[in-house]
N, C-alpha and C positions, 0 to 999 in steps of 0.2 A: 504494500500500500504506500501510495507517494504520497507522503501527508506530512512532510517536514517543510517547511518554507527555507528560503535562504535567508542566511543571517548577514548581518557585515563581519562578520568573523569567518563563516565560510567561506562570504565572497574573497574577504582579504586570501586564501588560500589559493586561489585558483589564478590560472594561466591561463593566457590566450590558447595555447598550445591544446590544455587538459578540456577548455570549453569546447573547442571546435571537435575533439573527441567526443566528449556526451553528444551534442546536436549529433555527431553523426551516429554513433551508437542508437540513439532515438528513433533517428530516422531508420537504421536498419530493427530495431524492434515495431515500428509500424507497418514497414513492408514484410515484414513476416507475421504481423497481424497477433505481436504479441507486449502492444502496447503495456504500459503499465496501471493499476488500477489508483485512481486519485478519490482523495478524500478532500473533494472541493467546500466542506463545511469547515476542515480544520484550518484549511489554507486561507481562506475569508475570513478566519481568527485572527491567526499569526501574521495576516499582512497587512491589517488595518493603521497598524503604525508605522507601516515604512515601507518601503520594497526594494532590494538588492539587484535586481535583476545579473544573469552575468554574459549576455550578450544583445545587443541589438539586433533586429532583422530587417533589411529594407527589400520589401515583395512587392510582386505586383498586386491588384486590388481582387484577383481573380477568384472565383469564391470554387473552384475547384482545388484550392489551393493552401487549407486552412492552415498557416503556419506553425502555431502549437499544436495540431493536431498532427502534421507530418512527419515534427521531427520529438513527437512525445514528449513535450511540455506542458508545465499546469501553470495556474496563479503565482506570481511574483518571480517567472523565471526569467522571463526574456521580455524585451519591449518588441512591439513590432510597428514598422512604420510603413502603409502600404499606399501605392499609388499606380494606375496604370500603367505598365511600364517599367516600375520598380527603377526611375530615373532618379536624380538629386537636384533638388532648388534648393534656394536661401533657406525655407523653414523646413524642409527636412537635412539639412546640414545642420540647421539648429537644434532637432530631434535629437540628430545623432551626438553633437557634442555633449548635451545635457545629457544624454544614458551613460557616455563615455566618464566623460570630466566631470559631471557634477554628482551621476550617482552609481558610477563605478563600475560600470559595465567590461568584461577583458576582452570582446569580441564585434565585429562589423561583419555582418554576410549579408552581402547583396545577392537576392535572392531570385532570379530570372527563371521561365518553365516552358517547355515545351506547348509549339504552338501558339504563341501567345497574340491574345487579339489584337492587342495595339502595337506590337512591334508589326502586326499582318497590316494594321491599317495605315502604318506608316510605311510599309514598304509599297502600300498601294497607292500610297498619297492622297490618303483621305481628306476633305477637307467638311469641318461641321462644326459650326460654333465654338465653342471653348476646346473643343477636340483637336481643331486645330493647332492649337498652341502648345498643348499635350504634347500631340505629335511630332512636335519641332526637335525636341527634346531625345527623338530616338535617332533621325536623321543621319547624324551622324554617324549609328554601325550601321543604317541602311547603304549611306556612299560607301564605307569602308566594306562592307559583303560584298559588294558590286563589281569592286575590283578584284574579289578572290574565290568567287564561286562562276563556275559558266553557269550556262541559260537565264532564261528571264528571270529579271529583276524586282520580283513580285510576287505576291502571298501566294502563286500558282503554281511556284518550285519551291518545293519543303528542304531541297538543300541550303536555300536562300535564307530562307523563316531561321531554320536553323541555326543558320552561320551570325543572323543578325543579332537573336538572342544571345549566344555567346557572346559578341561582338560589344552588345549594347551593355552586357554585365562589366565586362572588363574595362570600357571605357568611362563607363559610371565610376571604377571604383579609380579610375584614374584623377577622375574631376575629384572623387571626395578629398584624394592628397593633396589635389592642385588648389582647391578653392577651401583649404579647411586645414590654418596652419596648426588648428590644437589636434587635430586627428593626425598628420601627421607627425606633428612633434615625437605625439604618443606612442605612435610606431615606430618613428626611430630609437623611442626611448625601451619599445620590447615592453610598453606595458597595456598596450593593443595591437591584437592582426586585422585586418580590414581584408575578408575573403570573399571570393566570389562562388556561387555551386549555381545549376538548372538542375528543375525539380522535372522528371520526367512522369507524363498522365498517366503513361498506362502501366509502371511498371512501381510508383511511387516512389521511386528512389532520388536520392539528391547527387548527381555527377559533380566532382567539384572539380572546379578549372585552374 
């Protein structure tokens, strides 16, 4: 029964290293369908005064995709911060440094997944109201796939889709070093990793890049 919350004295214990093991561990007890059981009554106890959490997650918004539930987390484990796309702006940089720097988080996974609809509708060059400007945002591993997959450049070749999710992960996490001198600091300092994985549908597993 998972029914201990984190403390700041646990948290103090942990690595980037040791964090990025649990999530994956997690995630391999979900794809084997041998989640662990939570006692969400005790956890709404013990976290009314605070929360530890010991990684962040920036995902997409995609509700196939439920973050704590993939990689077997409960209450006060991890923050998650989601948006179509699973790209980074100014208030999710801000997200992430307050999990980091302000309540102590040892881990950043950008979290990208198989198929996904807004990197499809930015490779198709959707354009729709606020969507539009959403989609600005992935653009860039749509040009950069373009130049490294053949055939069309468009949600109708899955090696494209494919190449751009990866693509759009790795470059997101570049912006977070490039526009977010305390998350990088952190990492140079080895007291954050800032990782990237895709969460594949059909097989639940997290590939990490």
């Amino acid at each position: 029964m998972k029914n201990i919350a984190i403390t700041k004295q646990i948290q103090d214990t942990l690595t980037p290293k040791s964090v990025l093991q649990d999530l994956l561990a997690g995630n391999k007890r979900f794809v084997s369908s041998n989640s662990q059981a939570v006692d969400n009554s005790a956890l709404v106890s013990q976290t009314t005064g605070g929360q530890f959490p010991k990684a962040v997650v920036l995902s997409c918004i995609d509700s196939r995709v439920p973050v704590e539930t993939v990689l077997d987390q409960a209450i006060g484990d991890i923050f998650v911060s989601r948006v179509a796309g699973n790209f980074e702006n100014t208030d999710i940089l801000g997200s992430l440094e307050y999990s980091c720097k302000v309540a102590g988080s040892k881990l950043v996974l950008v979290l990208g997944h198989e198929a996904c609809g807004a990197v499809k509708a930015a490779c198709d060059g959707v354009e729709l109201g606020n969507i539009t400007h959403l989609l600005s945002n992935i653009l860039p591993a749509v040009h950069q796939s373009a130049e490294e997959v053949d055939g069309e450049a468009n949600s109708s070749n899955k090696a494209f889709v494919a190449k751009t999710v990866e693509n759009n992960v790795k470059l997101t996490i570049n912006r977070i070093r490039e526009k977010s001198p305390i998350l990088k600091e952190m990492e140079d300092n080895n007291e954050i990793s800032i990782v990237g994985g895709v969460y594949n549908l059909h097989s639940g597993k997290v590939e990490m890049l």
